[in-house]
N, CA, C and O atoms as a DFTB+ gen file, in Angstrom:
476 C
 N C O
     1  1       2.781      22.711     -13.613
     2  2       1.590      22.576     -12.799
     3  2       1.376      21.121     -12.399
     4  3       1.155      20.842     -11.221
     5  1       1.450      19.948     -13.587
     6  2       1.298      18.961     -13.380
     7  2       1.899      18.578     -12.265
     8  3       1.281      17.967     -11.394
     9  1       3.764      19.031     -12.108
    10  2       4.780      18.405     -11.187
    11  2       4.430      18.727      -9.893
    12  3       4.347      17.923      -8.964
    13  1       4.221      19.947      -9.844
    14  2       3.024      20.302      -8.441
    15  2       2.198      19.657      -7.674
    16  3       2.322      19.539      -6.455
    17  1       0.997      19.048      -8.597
    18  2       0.057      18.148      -8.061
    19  2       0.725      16.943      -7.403
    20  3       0.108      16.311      -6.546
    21  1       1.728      16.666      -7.699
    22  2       2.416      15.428      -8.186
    23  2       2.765      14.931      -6.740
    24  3       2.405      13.933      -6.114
    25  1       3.904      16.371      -6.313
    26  2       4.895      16.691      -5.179
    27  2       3.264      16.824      -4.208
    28  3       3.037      15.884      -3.446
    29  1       2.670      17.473      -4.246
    30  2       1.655      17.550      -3.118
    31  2       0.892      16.079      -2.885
    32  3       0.479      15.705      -1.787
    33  1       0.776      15.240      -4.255
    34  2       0.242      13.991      -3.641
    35  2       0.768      12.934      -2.598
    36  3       0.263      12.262      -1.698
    37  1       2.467      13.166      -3.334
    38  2       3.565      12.684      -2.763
    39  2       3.336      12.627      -1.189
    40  3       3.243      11.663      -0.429
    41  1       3.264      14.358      -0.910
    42  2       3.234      14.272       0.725
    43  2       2.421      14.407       1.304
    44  3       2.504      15.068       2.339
    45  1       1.196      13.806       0.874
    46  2      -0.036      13.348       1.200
    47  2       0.052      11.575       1.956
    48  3      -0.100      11.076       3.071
    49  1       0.451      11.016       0.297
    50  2       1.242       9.839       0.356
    51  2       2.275       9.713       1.867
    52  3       1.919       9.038       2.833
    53  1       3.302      10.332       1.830
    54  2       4.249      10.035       2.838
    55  2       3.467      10.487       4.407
    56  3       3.659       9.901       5.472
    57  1       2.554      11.687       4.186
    58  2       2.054      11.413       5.247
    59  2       0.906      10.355       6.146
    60  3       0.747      10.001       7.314
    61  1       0.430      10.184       5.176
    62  2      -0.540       8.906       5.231
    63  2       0.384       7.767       5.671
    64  3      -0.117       7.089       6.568
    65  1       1.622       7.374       5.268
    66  2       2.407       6.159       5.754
    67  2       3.055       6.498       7.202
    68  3       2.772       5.785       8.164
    69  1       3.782       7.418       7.309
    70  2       3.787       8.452       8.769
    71  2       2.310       7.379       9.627
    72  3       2.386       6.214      10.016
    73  1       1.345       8.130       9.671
    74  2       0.107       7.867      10.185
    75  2       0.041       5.832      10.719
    76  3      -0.091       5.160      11.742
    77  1       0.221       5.640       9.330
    78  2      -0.003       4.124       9.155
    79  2       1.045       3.251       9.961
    80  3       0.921       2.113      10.413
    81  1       2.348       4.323      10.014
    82  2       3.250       3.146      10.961
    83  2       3.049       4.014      12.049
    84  3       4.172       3.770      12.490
    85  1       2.465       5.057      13.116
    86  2       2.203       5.422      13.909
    87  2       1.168       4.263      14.302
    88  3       1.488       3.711      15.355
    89  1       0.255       3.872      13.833
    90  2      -0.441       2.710      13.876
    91  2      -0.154       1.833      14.423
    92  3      -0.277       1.410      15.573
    93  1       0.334       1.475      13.381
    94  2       1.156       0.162      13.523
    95  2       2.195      -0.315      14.382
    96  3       2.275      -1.485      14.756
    97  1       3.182       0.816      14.766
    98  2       3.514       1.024      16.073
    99  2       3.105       0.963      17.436
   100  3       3.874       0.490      18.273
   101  1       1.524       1.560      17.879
   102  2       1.382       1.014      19.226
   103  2       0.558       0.447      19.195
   104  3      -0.269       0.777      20.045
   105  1       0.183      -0.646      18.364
   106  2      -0.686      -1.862      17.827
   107  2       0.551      -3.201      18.049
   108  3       0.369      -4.039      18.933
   109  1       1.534      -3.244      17.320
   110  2       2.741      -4.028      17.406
   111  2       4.073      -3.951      18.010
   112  3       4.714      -4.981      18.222
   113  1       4.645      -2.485      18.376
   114  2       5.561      -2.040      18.598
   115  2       6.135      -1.189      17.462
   116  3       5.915      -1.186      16.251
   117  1       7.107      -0.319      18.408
   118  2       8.019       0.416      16.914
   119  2       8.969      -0.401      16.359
   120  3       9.307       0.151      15.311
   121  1       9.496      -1.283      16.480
   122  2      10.777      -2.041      15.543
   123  2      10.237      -3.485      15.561
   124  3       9.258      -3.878      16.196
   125  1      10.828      -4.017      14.971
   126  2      10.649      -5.677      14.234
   127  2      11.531      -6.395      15.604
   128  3      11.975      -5.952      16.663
   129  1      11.514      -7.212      15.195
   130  2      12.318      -8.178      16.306
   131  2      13.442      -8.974      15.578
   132  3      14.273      -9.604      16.232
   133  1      13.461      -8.932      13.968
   134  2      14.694      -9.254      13.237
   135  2      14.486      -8.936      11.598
   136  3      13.579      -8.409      10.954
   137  1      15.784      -9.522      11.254
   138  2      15.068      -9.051       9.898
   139  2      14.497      -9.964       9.156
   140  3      14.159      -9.767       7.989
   141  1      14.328     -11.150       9.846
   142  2      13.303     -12.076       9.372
   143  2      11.934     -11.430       9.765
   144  3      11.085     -11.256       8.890
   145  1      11.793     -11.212      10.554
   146  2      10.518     -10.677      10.608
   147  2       9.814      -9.730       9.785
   148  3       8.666      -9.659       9.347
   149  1      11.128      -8.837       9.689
   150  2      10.724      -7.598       8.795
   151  2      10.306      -8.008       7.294
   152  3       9.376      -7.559       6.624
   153  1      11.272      -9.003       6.949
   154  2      11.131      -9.578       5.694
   155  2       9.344     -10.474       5.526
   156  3       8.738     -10.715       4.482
   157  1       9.018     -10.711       6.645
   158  2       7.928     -11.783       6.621
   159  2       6.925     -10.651       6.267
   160  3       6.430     -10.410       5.166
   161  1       6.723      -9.953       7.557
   162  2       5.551      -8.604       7.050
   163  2       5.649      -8.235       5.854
   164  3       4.696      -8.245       5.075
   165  1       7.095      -7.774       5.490
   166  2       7.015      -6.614       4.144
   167  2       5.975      -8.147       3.291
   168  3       4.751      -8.275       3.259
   169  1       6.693      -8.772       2.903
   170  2       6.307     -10.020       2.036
   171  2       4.461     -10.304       2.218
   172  3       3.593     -10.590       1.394
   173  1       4.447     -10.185       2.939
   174  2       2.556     -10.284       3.283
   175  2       2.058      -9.196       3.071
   176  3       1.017      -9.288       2.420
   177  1       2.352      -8.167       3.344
   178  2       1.824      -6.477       2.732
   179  2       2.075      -6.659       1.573
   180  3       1.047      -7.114       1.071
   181  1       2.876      -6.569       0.804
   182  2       3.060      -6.940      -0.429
   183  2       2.143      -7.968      -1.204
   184  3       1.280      -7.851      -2.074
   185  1       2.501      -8.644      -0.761
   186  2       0.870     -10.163      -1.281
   187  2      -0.176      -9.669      -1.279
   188  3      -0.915      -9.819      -2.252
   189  1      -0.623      -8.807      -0.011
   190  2      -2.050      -8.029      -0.275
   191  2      -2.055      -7.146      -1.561
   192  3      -2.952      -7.127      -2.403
   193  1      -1.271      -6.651      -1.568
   194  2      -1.257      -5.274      -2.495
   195  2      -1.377      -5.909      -3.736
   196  3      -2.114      -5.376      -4.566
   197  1      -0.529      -7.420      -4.151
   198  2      -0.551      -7.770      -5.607
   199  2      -1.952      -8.598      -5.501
   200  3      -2.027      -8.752      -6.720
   201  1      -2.917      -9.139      -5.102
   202  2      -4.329      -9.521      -4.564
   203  2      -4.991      -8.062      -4.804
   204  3      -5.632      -8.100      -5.854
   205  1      -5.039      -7.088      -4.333
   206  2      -5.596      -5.759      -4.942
   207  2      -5.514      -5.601      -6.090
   208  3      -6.540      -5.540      -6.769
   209  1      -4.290      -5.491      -6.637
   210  2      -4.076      -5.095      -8.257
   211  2      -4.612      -6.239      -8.721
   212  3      -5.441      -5.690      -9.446
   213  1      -4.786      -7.267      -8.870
   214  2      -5.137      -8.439      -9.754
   215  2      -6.660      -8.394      -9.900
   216  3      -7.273      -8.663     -10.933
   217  1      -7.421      -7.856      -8.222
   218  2      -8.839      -7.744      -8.236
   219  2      -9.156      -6.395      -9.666
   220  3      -9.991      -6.409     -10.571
   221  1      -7.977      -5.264      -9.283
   222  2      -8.352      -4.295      -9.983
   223  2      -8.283      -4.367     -11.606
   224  3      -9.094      -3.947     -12.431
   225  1      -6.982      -5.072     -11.796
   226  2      -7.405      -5.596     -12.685
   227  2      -8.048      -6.019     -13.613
   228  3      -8.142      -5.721     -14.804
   229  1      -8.691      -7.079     -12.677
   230  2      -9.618      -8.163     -13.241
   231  2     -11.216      -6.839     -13.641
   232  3     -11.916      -6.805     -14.653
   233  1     -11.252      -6.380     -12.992
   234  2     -12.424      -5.569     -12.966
   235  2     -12.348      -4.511     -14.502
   236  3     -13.152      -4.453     -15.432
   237  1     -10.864      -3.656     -14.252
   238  2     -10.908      -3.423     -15.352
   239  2     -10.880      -3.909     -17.184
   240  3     -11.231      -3.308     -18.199
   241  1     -10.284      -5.269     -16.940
   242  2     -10.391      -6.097     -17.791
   243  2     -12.668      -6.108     -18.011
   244  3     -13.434      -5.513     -18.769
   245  1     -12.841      -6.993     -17.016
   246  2     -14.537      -6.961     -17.225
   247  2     -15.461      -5.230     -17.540
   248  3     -16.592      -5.004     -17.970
   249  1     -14.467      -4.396     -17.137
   250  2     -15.146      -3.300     -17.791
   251  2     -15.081      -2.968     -19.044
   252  3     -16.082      -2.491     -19.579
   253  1     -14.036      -3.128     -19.680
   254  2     -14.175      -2.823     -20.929
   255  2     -14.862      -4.182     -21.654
   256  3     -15.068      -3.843     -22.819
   257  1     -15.149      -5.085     -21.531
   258  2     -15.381      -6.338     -22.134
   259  2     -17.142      -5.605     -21.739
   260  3     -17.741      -5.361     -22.786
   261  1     -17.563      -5.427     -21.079
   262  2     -18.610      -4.560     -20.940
   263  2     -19.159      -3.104     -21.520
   264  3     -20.344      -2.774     -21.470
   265  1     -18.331      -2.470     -21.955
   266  2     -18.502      -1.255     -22.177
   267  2     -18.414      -1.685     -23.625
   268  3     -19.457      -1.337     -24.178
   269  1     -17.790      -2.155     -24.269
   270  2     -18.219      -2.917     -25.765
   271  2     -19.360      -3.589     -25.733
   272  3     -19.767      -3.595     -26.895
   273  1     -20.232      -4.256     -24.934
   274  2     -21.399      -4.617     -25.092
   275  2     -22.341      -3.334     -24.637
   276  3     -23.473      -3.594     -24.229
   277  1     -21.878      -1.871     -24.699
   278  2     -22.840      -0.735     -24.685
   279  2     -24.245      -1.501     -23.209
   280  3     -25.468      -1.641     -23.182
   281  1     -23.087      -1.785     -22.242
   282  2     -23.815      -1.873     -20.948
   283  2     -24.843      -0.752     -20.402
   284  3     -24.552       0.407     -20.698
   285  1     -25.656      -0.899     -19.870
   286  2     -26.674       0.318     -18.847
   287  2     -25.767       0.927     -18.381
   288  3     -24.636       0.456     -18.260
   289  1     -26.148       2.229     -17.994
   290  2     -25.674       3.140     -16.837
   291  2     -25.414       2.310     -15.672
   292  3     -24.340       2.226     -15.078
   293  1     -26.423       1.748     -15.420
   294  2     -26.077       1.485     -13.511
   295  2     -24.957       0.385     -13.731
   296  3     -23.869       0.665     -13.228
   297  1     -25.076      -1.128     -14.574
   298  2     -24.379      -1.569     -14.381
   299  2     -22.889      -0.977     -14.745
   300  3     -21.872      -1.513     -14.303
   301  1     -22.855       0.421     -15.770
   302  2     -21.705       1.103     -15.738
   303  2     -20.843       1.240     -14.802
   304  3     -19.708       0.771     -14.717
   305  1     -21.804       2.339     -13.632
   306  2     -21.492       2.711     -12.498
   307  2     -21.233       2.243     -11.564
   308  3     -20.471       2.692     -10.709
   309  1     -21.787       1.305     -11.551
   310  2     -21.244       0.492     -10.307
   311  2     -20.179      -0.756     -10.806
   312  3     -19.885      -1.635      -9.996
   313  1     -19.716      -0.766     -11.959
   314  2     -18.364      -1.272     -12.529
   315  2     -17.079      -0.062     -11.753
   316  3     -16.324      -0.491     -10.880
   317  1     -17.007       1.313     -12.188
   318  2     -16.688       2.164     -11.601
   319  2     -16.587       2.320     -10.068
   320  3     -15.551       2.381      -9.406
   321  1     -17.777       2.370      -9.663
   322  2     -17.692       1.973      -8.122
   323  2     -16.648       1.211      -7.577
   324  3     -15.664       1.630      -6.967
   325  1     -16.966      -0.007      -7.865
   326  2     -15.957      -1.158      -7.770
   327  2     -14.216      -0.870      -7.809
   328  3     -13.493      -1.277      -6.900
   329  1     -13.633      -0.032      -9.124
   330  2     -12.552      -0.309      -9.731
   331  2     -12.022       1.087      -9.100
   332  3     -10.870       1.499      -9.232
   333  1     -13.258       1.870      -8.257
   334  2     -12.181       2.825      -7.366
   335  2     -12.086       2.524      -6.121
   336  3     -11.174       3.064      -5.494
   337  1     -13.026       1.553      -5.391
   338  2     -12.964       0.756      -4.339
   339  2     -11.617       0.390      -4.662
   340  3     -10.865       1.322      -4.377
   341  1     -11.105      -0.445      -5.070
   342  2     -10.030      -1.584      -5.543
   343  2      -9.067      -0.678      -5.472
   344  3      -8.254      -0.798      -4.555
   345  1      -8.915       0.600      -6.558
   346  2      -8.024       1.144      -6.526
   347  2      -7.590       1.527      -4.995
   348  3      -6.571       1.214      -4.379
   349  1      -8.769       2.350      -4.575
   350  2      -8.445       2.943      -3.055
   351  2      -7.529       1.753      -2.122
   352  3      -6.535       2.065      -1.466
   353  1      -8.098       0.301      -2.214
   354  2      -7.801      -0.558      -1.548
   355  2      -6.127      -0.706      -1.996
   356  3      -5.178      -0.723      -1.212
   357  1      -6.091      -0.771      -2.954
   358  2      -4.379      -1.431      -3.407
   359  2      -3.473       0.039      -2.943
   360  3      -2.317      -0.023      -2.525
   361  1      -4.260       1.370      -3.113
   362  2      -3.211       1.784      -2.329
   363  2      -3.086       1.965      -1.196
   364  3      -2.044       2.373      -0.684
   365  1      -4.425       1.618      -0.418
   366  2      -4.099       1.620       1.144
   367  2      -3.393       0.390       1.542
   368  3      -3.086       0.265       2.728
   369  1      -3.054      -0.670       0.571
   370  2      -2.039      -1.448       0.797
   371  2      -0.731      -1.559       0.742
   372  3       0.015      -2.395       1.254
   373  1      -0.456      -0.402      -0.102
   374  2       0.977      -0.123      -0.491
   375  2       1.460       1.070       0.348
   376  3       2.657       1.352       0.311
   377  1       0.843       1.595       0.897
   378  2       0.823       2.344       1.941
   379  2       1.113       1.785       3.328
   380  3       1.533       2.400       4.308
   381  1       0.747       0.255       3.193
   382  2       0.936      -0.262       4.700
   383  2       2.364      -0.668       4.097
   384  3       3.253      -0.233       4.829
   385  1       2.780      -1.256       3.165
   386  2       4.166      -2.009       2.354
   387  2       5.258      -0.695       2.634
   388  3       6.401      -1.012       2.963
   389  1       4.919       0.799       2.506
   390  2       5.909       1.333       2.806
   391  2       6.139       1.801       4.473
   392  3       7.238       2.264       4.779
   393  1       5.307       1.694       5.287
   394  2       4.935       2.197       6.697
   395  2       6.012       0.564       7.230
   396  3       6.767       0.460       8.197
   397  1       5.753      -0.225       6.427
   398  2       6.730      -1.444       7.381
   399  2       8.271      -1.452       6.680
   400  3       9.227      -1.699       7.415
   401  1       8.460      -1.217       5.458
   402  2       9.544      -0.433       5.261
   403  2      10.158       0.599       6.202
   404  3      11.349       0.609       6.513
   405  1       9.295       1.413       6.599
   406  2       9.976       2.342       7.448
   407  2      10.450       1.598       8.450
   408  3      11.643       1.349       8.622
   409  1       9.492       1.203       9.175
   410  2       9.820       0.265      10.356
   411  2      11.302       0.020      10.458
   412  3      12.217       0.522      11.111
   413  1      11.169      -1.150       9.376
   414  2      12.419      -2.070       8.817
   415  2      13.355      -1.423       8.968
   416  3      14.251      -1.893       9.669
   417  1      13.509      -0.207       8.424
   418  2      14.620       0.790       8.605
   419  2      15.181       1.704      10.026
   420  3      16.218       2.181      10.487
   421  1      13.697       1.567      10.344
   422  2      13.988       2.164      11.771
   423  2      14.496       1.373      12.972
   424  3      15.242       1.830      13.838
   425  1      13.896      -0.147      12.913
   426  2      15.006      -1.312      13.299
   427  2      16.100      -1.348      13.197
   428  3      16.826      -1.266      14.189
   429  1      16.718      -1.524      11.587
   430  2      18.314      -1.537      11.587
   431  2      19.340      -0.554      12.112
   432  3      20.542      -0.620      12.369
   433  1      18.201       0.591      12.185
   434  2      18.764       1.906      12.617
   435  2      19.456       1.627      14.273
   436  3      20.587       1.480      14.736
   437  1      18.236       1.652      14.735
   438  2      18.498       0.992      16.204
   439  2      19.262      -0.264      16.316
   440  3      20.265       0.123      16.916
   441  1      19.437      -1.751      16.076
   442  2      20.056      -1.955      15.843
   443  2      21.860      -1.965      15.556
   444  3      22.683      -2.590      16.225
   445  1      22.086      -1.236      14.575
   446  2      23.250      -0.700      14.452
   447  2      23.769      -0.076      15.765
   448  3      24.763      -0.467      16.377
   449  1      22.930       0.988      16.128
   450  2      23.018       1.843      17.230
   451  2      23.803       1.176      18.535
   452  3      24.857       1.495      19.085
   453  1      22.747       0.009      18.825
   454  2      23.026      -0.378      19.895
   455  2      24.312      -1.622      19.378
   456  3      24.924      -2.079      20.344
   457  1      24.656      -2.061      18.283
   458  2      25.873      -2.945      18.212
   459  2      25.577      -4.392      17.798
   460  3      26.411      -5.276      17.606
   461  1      24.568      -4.459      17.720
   462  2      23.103      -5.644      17.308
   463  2      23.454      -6.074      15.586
   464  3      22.978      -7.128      15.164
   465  1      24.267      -5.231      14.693
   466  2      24.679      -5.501      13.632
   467  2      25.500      -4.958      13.659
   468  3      25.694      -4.084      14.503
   469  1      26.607      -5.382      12.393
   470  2      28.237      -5.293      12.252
   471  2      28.264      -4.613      11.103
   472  3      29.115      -3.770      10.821
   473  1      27.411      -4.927      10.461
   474  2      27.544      -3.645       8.845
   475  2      26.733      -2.584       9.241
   476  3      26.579      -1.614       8.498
């Protein structure tokens, strides 16, 4: 049952990145312009995403350092609030990290195609 949920989040996941480089596509174009480029984006999507986790982190670190001082409800909750904000955020970042992956791939693809690379 578990593996189920798992596979359905998956292509939730893959479709959501689908979406995200559909985006990102007629916002920027469909392919990179090299693989420096590709390398520059992935590398900055990436930076966001580890800036997410560190916020999330950090939050969960201050929650439990809180929840041992038998904090209020609200300030509970809105610790919570926060650390699914964050969460949501780091994966709508890693979500953009694989949508330019695709890209990347869909470049070399073309690329190759047209004779633009030798391997």
């Amino acid at each position: 049952m578990k593996e189920t949920k798992m596979k359905d989040l998956l292509s939730d996941v893959r479709n959501a990145v689908a979406s995200e480089y559909d985006r990102a596509a007629t916002k920027f174009g469909a392919t990179h312009n090299s693989r420096h480029e590709a390398y520059a984006i992935l590398r900055e999507e990436f930076e966001e995403t580890e800036d997410s986790i560190k916020q999330l982190s950090d939050g969960i670190t201050l929650f439990w350092e809180r929840l041992k001082g038998d904090c209020p409800t609200e300030e509970y909750l809105e610790m919570l609030q926060d650390m699914k904000y964050q969460a949501e955020h780091a994966a709508g970042e890693f979500i953009q990290v694989a949508a330019m992956a695709h890209k990347a791939m869909l470049t070399e693809m073309a690329d190759k195609r047209e004779g633009l690379v030798e391997k």
